[in-house]
PDB file of N, CA, C and O in Angstrom:
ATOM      1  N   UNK A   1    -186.017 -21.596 106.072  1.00  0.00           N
ATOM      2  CA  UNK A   1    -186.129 -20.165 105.915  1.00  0.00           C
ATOM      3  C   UNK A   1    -184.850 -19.502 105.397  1.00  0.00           C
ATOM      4  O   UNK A   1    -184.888 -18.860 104.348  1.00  0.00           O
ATOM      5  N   UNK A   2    -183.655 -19.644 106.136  1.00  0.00           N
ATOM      6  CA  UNK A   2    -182.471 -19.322 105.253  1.00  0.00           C
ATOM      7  C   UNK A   2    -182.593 -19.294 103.911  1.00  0.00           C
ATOM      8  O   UNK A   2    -182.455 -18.139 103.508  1.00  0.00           O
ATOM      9  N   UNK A   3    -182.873 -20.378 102.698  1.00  0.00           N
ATOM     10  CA  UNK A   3    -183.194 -20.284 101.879  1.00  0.00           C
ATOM     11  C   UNK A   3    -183.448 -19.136 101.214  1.00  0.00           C
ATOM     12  O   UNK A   3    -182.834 -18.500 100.357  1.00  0.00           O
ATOM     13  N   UNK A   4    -184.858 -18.945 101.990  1.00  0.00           N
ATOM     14  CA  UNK A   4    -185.549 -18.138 100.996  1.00  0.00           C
ATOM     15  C   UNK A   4    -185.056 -16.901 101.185  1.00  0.00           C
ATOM     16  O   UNK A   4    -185.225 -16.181 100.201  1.00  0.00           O
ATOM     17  N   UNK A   5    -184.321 -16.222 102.399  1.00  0.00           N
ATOM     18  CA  UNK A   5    -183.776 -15.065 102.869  1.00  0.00           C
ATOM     19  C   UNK A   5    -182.455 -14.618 101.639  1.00  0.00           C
ATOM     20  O   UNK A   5    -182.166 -13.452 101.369  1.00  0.00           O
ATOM     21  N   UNK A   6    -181.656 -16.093 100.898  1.00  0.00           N
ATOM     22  CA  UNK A   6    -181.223 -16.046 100.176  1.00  0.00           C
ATOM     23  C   UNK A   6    -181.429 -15.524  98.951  1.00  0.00           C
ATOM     24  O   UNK A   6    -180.806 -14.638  98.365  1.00  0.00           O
ATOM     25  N   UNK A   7    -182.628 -16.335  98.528  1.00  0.00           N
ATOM     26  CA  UNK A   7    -182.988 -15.975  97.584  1.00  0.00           C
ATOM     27  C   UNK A   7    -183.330 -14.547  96.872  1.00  0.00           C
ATOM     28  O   UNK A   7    -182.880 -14.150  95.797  1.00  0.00           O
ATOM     29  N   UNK A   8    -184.277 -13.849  97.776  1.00  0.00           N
ATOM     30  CA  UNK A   8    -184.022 -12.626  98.169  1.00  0.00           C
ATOM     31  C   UNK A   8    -183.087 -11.448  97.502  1.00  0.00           C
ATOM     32  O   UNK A   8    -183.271 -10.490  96.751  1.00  0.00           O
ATOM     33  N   UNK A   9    -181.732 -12.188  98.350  1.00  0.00           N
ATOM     34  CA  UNK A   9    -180.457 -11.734  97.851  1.00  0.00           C
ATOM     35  C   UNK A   9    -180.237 -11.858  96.471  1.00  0.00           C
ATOM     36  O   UNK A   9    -179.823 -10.947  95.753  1.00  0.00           O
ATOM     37  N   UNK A  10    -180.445 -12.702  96.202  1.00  0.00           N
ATOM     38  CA  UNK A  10    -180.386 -12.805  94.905  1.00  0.00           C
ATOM     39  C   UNK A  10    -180.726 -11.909  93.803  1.00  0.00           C
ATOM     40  O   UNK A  10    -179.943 -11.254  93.115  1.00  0.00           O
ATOM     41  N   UNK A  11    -182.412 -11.987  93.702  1.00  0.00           N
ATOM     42  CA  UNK A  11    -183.235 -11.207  93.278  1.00  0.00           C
ATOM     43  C   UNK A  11    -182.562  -9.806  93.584  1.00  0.00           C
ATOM     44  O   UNK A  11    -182.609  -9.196  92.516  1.00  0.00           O
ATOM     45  N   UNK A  12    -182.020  -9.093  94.442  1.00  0.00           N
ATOM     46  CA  UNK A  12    -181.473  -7.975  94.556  1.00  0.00           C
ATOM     47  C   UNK A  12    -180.377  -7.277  93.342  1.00  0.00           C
ATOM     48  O   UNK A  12    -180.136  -6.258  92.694  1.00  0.00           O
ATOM     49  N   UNK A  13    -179.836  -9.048  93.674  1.00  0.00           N
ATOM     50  CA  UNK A  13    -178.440  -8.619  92.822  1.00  0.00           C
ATOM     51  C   UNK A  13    -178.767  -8.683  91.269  1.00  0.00           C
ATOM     52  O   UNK A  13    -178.337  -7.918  90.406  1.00  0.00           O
ATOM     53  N   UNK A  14    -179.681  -9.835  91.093  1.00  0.00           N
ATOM     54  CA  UNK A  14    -180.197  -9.623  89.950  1.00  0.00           C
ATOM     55  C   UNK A  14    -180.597  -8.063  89.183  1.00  0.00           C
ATOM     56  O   UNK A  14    -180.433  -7.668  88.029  1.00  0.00           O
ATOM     57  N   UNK A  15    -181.018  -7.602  90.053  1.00  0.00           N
ATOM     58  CA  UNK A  15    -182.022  -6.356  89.710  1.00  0.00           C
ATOM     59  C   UNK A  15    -180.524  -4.744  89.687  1.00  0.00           C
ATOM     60  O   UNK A  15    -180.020  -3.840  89.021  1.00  0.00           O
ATOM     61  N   UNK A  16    -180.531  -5.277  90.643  1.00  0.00           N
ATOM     62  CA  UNK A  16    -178.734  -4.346  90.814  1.00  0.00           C
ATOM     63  C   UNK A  16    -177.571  -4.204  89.298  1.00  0.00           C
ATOM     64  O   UNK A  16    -176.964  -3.257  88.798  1.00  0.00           O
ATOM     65  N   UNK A  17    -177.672  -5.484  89.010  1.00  0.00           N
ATOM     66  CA  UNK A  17    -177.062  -5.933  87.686  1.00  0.00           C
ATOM     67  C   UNK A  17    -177.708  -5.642  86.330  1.00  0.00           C
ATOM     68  O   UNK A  17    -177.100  -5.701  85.261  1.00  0.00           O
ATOM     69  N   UNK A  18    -179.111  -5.294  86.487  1.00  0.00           N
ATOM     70  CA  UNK A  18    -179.824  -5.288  84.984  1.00  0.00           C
ATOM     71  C   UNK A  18    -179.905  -3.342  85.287  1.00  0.00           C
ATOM     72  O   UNK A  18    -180.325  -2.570  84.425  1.00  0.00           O
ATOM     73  N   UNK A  19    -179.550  -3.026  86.272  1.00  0.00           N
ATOM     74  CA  UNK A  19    -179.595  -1.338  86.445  1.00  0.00           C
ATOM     75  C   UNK A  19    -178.019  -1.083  86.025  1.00  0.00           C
ATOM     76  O   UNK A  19    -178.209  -0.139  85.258  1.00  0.00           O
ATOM     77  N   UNK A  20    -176.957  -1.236  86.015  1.00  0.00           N
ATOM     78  CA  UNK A  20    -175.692  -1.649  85.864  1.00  0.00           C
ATOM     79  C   UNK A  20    -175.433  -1.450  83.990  1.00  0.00           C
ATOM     80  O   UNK A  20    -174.782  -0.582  83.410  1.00  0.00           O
ATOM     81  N   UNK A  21    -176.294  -2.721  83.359  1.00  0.00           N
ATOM     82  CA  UNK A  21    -176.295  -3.124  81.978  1.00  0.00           C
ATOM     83  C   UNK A  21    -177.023  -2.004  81.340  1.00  0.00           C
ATOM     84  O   UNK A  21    -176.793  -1.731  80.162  1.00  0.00           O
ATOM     85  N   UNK A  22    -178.159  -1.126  82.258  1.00  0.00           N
ATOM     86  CA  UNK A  22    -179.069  -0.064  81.402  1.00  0.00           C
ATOM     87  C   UNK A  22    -177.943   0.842  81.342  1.00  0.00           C
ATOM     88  O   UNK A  22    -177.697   1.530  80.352  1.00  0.00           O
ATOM     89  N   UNK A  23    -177.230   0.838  82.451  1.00  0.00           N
ATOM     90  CA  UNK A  23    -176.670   2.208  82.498  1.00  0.00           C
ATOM     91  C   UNK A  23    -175.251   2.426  81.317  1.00  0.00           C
ATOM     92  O   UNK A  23    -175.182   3.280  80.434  1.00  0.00           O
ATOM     93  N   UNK A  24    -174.379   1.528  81.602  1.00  0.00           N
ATOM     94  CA  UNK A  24    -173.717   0.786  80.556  1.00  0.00           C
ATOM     95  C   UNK A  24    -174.134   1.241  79.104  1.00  0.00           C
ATOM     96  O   UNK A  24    -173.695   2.190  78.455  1.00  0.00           O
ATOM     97  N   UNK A  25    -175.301   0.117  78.693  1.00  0.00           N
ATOM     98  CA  UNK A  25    -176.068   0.824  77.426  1.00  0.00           C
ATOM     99  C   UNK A  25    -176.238   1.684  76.920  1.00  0.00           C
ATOM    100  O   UNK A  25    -176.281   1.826  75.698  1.00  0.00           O
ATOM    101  N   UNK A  26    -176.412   2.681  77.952  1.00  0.00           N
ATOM    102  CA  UNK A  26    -176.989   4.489  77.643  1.00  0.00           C
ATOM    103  C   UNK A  26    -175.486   5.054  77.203  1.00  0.00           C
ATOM    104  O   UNK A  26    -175.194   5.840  76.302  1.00  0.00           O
ATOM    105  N   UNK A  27    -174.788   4.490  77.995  1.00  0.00           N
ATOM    106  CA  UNK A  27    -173.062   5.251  77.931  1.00  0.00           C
ATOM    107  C   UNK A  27    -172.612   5.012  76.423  1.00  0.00           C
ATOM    108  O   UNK A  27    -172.133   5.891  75.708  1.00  0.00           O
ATOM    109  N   UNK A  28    -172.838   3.680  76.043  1.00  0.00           N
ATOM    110  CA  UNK A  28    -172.253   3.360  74.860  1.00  0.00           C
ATOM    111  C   UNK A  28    -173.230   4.085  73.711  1.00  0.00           C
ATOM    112  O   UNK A  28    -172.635   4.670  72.807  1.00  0.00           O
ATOM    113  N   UNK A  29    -174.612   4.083  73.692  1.00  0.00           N
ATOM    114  CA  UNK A  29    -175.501   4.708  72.843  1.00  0.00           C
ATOM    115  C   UNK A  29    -174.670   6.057  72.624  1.00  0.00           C
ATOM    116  O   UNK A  29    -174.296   6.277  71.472  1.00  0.00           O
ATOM    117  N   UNK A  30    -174.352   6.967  73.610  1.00  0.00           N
ATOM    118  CA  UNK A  30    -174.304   8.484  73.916  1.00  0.00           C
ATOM    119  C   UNK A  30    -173.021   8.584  73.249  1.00  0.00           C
ATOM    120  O   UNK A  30    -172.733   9.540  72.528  1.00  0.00           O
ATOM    121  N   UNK A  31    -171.900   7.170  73.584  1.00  0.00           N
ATOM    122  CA  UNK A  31    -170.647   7.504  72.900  1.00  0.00           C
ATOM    123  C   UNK A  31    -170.492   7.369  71.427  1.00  0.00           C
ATOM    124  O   UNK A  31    -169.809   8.237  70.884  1.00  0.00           O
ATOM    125  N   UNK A  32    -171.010   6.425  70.680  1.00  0.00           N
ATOM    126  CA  UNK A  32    -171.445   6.142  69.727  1.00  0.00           C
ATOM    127  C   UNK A  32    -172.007   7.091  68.589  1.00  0.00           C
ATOM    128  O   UNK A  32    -171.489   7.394  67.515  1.00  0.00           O
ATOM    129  N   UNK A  33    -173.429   7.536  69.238  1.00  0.00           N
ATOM    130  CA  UNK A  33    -173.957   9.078  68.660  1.00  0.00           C
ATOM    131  C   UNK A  33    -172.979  10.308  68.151  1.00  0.00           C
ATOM    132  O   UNK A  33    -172.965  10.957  67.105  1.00  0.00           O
ATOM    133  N   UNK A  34    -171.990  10.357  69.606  1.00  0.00           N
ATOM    134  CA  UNK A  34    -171.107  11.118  69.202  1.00  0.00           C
ATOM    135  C   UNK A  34    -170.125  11.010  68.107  1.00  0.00           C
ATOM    136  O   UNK A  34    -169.987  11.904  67.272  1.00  0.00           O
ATOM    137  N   UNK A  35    -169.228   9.570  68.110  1.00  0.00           N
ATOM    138  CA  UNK A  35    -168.274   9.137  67.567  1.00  0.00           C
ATOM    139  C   UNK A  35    -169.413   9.373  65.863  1.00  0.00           C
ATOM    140  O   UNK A  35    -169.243  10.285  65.054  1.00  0.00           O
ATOM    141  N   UNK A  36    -170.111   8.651  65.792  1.00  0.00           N
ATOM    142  CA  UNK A  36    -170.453   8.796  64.163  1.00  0.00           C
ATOM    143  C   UNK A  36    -171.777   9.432  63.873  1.00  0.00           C
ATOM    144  O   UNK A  36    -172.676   9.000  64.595  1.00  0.00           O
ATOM    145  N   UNK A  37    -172.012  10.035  63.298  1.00  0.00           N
ATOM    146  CA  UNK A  37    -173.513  11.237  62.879  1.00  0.00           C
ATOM    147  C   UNK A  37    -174.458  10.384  63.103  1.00  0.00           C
ATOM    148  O   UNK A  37    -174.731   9.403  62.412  1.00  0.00           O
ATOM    149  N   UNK A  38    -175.073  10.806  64.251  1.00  0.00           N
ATOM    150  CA  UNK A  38    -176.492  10.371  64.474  1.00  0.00           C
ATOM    151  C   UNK A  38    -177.493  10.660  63.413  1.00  0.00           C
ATOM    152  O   UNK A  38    -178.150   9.734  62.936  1.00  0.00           O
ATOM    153  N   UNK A  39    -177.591  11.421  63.165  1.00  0.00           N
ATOM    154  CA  UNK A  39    -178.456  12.016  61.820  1.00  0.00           C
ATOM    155  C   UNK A  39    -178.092  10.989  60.904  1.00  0.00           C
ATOM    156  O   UNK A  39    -179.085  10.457  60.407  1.00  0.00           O
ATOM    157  N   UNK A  40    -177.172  10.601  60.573  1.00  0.00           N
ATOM    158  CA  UNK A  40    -176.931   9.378  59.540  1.00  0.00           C
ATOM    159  C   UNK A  40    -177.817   7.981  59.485  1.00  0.00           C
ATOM    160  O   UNK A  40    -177.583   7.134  60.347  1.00  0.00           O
ATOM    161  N   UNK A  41    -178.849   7.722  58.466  1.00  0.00           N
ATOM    162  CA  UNK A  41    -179.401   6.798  58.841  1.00  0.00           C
ATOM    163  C   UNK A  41    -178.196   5.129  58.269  1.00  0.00           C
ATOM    164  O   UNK A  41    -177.795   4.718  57.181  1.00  0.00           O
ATOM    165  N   UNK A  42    -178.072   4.769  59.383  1.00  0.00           N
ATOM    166  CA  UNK A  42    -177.341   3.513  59.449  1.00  0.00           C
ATOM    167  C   UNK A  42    -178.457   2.651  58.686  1.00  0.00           C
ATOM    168  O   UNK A  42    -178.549   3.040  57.522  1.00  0.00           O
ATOM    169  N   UNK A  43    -179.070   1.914  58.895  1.00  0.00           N
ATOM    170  CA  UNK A  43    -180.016   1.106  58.229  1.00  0.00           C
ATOM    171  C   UNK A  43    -180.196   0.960  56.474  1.00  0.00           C
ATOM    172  O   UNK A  43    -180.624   1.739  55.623  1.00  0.00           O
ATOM    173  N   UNK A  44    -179.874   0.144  56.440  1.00  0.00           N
ATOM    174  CA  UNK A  44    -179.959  -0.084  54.492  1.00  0.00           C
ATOM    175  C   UNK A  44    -181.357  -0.981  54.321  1.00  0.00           C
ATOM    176  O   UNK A  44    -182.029  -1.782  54.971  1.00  0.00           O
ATOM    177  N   UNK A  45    -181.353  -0.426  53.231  1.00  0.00           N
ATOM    178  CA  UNK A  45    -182.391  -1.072  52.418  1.00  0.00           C
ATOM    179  C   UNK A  45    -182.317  -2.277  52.606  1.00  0.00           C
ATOM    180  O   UNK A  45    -181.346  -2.942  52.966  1.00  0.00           O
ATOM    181  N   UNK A  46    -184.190  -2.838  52.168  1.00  0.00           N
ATOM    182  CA  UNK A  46    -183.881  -4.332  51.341  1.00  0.00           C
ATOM    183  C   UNK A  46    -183.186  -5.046  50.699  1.00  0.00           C
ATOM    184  O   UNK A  46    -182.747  -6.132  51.078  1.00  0.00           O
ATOM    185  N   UNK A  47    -182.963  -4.428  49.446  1.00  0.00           N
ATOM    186  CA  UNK A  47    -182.017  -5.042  48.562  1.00  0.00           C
ATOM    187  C   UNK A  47    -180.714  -4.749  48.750  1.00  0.00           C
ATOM    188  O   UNK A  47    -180.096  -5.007  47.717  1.00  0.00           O
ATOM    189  N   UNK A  48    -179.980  -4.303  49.646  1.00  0.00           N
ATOM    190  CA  UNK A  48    -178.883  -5.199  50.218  1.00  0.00           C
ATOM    191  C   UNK A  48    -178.585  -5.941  51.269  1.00  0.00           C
ATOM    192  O   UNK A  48    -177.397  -6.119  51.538  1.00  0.00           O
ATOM    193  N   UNK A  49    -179.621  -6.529  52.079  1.00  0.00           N
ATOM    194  CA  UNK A  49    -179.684  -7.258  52.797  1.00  0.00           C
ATOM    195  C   UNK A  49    -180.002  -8.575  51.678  1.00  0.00           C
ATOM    196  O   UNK A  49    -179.410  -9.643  51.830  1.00  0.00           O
ATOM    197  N   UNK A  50    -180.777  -8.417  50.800  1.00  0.00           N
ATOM    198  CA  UNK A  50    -181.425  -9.288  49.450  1.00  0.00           C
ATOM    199  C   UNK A  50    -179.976 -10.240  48.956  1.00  0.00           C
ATOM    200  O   UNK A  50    -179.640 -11.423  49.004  1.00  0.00           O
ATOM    201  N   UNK A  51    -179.307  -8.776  48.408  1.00  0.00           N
ATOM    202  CA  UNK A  51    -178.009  -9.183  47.861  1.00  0.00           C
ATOM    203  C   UNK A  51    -176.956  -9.653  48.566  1.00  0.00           C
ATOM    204  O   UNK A  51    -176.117 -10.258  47.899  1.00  0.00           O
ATOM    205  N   UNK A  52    -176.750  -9.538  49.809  1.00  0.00           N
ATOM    206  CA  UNK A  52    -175.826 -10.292  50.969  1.00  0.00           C
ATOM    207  C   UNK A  52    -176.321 -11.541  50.892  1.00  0.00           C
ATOM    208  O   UNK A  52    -175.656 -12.520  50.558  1.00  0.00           O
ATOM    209  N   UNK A  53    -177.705 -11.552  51.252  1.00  0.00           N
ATOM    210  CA  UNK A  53    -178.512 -12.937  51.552  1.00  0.00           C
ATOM    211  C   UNK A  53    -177.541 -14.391  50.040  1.00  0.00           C
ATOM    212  O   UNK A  53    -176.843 -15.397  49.913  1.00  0.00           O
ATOM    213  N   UNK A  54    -178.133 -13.566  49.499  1.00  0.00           N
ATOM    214  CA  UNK A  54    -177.990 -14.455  47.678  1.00  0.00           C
ATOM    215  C   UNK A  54    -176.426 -14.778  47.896  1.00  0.00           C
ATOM    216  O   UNK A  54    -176.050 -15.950  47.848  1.00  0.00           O
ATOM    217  N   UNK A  55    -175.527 -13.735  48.134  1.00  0.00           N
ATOM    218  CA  UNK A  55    -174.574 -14.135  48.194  1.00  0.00           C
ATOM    219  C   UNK A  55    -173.683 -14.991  48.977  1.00  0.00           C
ATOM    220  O   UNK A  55    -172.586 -15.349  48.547  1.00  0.00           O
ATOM    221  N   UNK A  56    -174.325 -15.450  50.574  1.00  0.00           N
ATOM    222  CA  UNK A  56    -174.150 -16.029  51.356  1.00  0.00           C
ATOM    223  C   UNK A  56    -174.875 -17.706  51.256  1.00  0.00           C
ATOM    224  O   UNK A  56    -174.521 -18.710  51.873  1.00  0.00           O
ATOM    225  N   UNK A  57    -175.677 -17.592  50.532  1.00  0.00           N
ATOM    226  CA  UNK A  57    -176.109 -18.896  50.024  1.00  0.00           C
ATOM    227  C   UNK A  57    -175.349 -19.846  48.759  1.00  0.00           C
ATOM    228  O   UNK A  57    -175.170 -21.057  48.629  1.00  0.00           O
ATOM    229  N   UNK A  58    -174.943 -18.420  47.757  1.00  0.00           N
ATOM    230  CA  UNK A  58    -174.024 -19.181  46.972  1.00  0.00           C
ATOM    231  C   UNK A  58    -172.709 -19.761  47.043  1.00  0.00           C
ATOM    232  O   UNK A  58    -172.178 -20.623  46.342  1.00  0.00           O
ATOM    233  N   UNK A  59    -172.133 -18.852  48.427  1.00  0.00           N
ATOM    234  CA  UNK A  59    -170.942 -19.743  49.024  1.00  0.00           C
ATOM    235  C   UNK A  59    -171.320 -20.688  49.801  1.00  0.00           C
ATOM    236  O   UNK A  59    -170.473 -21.181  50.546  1.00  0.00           O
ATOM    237  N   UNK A  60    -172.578 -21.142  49.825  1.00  0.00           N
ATOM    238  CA  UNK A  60    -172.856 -22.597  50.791  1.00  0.00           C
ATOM    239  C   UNK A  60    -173.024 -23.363  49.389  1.00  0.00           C
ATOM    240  O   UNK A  60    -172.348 -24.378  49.220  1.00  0.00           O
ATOM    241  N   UNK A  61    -173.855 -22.946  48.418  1.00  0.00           N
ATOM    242  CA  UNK A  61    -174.284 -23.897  47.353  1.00  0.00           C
ATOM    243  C   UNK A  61    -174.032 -23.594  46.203  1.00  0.00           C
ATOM    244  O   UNK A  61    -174.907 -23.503  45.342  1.00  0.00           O
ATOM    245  N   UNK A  62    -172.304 -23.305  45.910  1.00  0.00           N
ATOM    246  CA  UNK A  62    -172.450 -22.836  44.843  1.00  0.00           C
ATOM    247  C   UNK A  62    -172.588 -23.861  43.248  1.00  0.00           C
ATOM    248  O   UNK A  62    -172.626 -25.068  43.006  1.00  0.00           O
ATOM    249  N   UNK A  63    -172.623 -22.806  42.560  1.00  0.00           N
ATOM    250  CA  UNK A  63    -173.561 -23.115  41.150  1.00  0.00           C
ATOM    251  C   UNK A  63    -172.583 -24.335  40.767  1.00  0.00           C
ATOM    252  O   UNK A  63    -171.487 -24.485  41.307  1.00  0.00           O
ATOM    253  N   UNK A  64    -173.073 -25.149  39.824  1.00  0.00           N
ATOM    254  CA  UNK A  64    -171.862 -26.667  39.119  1.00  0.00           C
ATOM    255  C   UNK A  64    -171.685 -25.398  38.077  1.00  0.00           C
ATOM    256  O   UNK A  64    -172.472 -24.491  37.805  1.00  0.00           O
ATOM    257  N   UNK A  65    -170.264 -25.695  37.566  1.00  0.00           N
ATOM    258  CA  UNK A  65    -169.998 -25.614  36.462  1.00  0.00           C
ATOM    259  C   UNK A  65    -169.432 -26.465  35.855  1.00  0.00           C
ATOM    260  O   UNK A  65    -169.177 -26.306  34.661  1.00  0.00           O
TER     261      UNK A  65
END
């Protein structure tokens, strides 16, 4: 029985710790927002994720000359 009384504990702290990491999260979101224009859409297009891609392959394989 100890055991499982442990375990328990555990599960507590577990749960204690993932309330901890939300809260954490929210802080950094809120500081963040502030620090650079939320209104700003961060997110790029396709085609430069396209063009990173291409370019990250050609420094693995690049062309013979």
């Amino acid at each position: 029985m100890p055991a499982r009384a442990e375990q328990m504990v555990q599960d507590n702290d577990s749960e204690a710790n993932g309330q901890e990491y939300n809260i954490r999260k929210k802080i950094e979101h809120a500081y963040k927002s502030i620090q650079y224009n939320s209104i700003v859409n961060i997110c790029r297009g396709t085609q430069f994720y396209s063009e990173r891609f291409l370019k990250f392959i050609q420094t693995i394989f690049p062309e013979n000359s």
